[in-house]
C-alpha positions as CSV (number, residue, x, y, z in Angstrom):
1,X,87.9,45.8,119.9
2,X,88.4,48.1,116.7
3,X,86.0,50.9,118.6
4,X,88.5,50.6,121.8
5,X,91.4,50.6,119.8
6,X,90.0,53.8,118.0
7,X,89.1,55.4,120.9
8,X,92.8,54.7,123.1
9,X,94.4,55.8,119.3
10,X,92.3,59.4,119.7
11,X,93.2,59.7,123.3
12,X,96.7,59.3,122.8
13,X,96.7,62.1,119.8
14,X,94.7,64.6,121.8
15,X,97.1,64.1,124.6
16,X,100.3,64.5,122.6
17,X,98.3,68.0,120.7
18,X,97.9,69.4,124.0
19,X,101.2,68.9,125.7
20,X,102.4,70.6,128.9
21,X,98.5,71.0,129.7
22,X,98.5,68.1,132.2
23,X,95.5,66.8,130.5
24,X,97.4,63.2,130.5
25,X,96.5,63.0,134.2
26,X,93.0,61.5,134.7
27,X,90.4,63.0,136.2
28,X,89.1,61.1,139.4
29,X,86.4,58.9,139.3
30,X,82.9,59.9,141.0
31,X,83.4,57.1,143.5
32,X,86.8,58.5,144.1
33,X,86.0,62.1,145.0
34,X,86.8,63.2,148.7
35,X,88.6,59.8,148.9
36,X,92.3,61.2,146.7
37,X,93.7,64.3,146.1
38,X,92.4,65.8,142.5
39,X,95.0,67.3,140.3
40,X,94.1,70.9,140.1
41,X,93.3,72.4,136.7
42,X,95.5,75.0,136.3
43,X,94.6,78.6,136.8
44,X,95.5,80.2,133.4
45,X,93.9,77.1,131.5
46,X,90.4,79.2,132.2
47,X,88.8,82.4,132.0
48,X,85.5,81.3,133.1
49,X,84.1,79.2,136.1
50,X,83.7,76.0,135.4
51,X,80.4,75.2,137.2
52,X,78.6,78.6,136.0
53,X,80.5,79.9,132.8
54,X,80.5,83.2,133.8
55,X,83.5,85.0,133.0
56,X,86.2,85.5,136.1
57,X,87.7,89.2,136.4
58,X,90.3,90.3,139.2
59,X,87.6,92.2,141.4
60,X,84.4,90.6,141.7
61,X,84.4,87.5,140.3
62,X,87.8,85.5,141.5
63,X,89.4,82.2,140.9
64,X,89.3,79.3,143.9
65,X,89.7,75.3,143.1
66,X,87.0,72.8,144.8
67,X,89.4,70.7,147.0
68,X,87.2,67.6,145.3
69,X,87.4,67.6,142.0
70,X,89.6,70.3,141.2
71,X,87.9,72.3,138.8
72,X,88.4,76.3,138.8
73,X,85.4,77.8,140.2
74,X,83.7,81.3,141.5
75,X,83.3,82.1,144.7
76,X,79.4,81.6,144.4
77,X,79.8,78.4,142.8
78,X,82.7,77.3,145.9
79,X,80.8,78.7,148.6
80,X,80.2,75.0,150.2
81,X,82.1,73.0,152.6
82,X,82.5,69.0,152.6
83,X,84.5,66.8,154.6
84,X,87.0,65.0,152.9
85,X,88.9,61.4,153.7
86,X,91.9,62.4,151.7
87,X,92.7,65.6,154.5
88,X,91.7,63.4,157.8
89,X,87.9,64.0,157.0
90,X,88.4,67.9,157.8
91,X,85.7,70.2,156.2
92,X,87.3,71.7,152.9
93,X,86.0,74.3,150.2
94,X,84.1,72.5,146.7
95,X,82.0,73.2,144.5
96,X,78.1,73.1,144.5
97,X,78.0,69.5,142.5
98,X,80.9,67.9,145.3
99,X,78.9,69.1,147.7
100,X,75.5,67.7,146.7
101,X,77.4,64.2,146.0
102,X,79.7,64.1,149.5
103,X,77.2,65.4,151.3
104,X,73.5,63.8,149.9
105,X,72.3,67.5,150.7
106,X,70.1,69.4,147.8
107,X,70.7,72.7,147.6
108,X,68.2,75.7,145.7
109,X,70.0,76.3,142.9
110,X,70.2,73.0,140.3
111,X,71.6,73.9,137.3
112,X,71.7,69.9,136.0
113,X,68.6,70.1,133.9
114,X,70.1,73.4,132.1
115,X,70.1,72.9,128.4
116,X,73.4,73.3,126.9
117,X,73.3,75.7,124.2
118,X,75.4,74.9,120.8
119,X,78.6,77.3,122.1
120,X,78.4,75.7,125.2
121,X,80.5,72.4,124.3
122,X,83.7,72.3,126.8
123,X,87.0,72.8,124.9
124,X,88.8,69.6,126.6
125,X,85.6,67.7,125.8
126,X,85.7,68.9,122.0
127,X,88.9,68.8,121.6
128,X,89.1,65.0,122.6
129,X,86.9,64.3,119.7
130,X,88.3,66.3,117.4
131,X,89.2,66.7,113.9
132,X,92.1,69.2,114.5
133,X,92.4,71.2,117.9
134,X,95.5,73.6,118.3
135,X,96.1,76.8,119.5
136,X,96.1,79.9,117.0
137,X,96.1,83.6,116.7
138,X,92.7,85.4,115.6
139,X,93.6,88.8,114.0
140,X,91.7,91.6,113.8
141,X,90.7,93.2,110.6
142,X,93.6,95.9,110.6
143,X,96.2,93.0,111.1
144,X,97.6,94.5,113.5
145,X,96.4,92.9,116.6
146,X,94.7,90.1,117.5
147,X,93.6,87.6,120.3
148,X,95.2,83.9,121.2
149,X,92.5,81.3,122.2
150,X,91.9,77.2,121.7
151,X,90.3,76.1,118.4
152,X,88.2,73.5,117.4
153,X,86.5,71.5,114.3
154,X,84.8,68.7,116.7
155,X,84.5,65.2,114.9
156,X,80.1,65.3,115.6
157,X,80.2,69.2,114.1
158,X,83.0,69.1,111.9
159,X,81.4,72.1,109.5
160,X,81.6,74.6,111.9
161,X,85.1,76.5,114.2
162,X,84.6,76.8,117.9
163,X,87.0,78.9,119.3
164,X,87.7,79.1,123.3
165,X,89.6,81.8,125.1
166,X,91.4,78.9,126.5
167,X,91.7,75.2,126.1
168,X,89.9,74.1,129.5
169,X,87.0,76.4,129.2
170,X,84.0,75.2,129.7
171,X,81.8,77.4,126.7
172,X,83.5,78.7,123.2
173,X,83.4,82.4,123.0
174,X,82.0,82.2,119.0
175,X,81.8,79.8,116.2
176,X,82.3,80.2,112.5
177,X,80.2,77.9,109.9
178,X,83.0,76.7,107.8
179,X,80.9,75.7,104.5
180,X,81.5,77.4,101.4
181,X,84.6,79.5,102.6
182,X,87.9,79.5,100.6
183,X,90.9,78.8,102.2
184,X,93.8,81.5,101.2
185,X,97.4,81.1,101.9
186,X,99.6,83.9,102.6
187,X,102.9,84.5,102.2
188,X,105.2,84.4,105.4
189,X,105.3,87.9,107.7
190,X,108.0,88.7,110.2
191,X,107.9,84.8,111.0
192,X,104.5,84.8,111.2
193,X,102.6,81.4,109.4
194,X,99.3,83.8,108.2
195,X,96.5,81.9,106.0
196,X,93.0,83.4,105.7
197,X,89.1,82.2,105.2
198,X,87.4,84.2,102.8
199,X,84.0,84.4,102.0
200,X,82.5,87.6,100.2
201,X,83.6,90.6,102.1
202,X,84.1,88.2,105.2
203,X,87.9,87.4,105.8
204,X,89.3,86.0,108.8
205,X,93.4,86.1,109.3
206,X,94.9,83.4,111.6
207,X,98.3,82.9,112.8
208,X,100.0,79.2,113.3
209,X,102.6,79.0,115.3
210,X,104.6,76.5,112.7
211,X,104.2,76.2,108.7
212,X,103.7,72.5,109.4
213,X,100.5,73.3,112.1
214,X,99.4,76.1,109.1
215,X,99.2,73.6,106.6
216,X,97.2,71.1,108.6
217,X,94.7,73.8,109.8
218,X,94.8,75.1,105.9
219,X,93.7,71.6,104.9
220,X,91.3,70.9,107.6
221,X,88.9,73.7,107.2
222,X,89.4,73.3,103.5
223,X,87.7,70.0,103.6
224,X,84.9,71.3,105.8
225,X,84.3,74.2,103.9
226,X,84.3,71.9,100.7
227,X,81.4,69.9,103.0
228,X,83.6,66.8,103.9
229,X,82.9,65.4,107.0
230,X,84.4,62.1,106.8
231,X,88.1,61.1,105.3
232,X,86.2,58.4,103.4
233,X,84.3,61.0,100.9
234,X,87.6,63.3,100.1
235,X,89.3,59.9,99.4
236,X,85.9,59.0,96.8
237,X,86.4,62.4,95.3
238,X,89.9,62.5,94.7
């Protein structure tokens, strides 16, 4: 009971982080599929297929939705049709993985026994089990400009910063091993919230969008670059 309380306690934090990402609406059960509507994940949520990971662009690699399970898909990874209950049993686009489960058919391509590499961790996934998940600002090293993605310290890697372009993406972009960097605040710019990891000549400038999301980011990767994984040990060496 204290493992399901736990676990609904987590759910309800990552649901509250993520707000106005729809994320509080559950995904359908595999029995379900074909049989209800799915709630579409939406477009700019992604900047790579789902199924494949490869990047999308507005030329050759565009964005569709399998009318199964809603995921944002390629057109290679779409190019299947399935009849489904929900739309009077009328053939509909889905994905490769709908298609092999509504249909019972096998197709050449099977990407299930892929191994997932260490970048390849979904972001919603992650970020459900998380330490701290937010979006921030990366800048680059003239501190001038910058990129906007989804970062993560995940709860079963919580040494190490996966960053995503975008918070439904289905492979972080890079990672940065946390351990043994200092955490530096920095004085606020232009209403900017700016703190820094340092390490040698490595720096790495973020932005928060709040002083009170800084702070908890500033303690957060301070314990993991301290080598703190659990709550427990800070507590022991306080």
């Amino acid at each position: 009971q204290d493992a399901i309380d736990r676990k609904e306690k987590r759910s309800e934090t990552f649901k509250t982080a993520v707000h106005g990402l729809e994320t509080d609406t559950p995904a359908l059960k595999t029995e379900e599929l074909g049989r209800r509507a799915p709630q579409w994940v939406r477009d700019n949520l992604v900047t790579m297929c789902m199924r494949c990971k490869e990047p999308f662009n507005a030329i050759t690699r565009r964005r569709h939705h399998c009318r199964a399970c809603g995921y944002v898909v390629c057109a290679r990874c779409s190019d299947y049709k399935a009849e489904l209950q929900y739309d009077g049993n009328r053939p509909n686009r889905v994905c490769q993985e709908c298609f092999i489960f509504l249909t019972g058919h096998t197709v050449l391509e099977d990407r299930e026994g892929k191994h997932k590499g260490i970048l390849e961790k979904g972001a919603a996934e992650v970020s459900s089990r998380s330490l701290l998940c937010s979006s921030l600002q990366l800048l680059d090293k003239n501190g001038k400009g910058g990129t906007r993605g989804w970062f993560v310290i995940p709860q079963d890697d919580p040494l190490v910063l996966y960053i995503y372009a975008a918070p439904q993406d289905v492979r972080a972009h890079t990672s940065i091993p946390l351990l043994g960097y200092q955490v530096r605040d920095m004085p606020q710019s232009e209403s900017r919230h700016l703190f820094q990891l340092v390490q040698s000549r490595q720096v790495f400038t973020f932005v928060a969008d709040t002083e009170e999301l800084k702070q908890r980011w500033m303690k957060a990767m301070a314990r993991s670059a301290a080598g703190i994984t659990h709550p427990e040990e800070e507590e022991e060496d306080a």
